[in-house]
Steps between C-alpha positions, in 0.01 A plus 500: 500500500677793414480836714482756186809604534682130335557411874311134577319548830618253794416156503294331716737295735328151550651262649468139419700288700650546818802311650781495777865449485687420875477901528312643252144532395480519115207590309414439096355774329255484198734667320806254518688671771588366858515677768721403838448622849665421793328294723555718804324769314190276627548387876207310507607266202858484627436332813156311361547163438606343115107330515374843595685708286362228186150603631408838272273579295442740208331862557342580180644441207846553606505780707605340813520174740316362799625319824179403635649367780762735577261776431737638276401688159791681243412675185697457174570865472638551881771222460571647183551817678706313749283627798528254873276354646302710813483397772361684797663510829309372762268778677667519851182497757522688836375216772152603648598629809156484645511130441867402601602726797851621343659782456620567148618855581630677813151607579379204813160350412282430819253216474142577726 
């Protein structure tokens, strides 16, 4: 499809097959190209296990993959823009004072 100005626009990027080398995730485009990402790009696939890791499935018609069980979803386009995985830290709780009796500051907490 050309632009109208002799440029071709972008192609899609579709992925067809998906695979994984001892460190590396690599992904086959429609297109003939191959894209490899380092596995530690994707914590959750570097320490699942091989069985898990074999587990995806397709988004779409290329545009991504599916861990169903290691709730884990990556588009075509992000790993082809080499962005990590996110994952957020843990959301620190304050203890319920009320409930526990401690002090988590210098203030003292009386229980009545």
């Amino acid at each position: 499809m050309n632009t109208g100005k002799g440029n071709r626009a972008m192609p899609s990027h579709e992925a067809v097959e998906l695979r994984f080398d001892v460190d590396r995730v690599i992904v086959a485009l429609k297109d003939q190209r191959e894209i490899s990402v380092p596995l530690l790009f994707y914590p959750t696939l570097q320490h699942a296990s091989v069985k898990d890791r074999e587990a995806w499935t397709m988004i779409g018609k290329g545009q991504g993959f599916h861990w169903a069980k290691l709730d884990l979803d990556l588009s075509t386009e992000g790993m082809l823009q080499g962005l990590r995985e996110a994952i957020p830290k843990p959301v620190r709780r304050r203890p319920n004072i009320a409930k526990t009796g401690r002090v988590t500051s210098k203030r003292r907490v009386v229980m009545v």
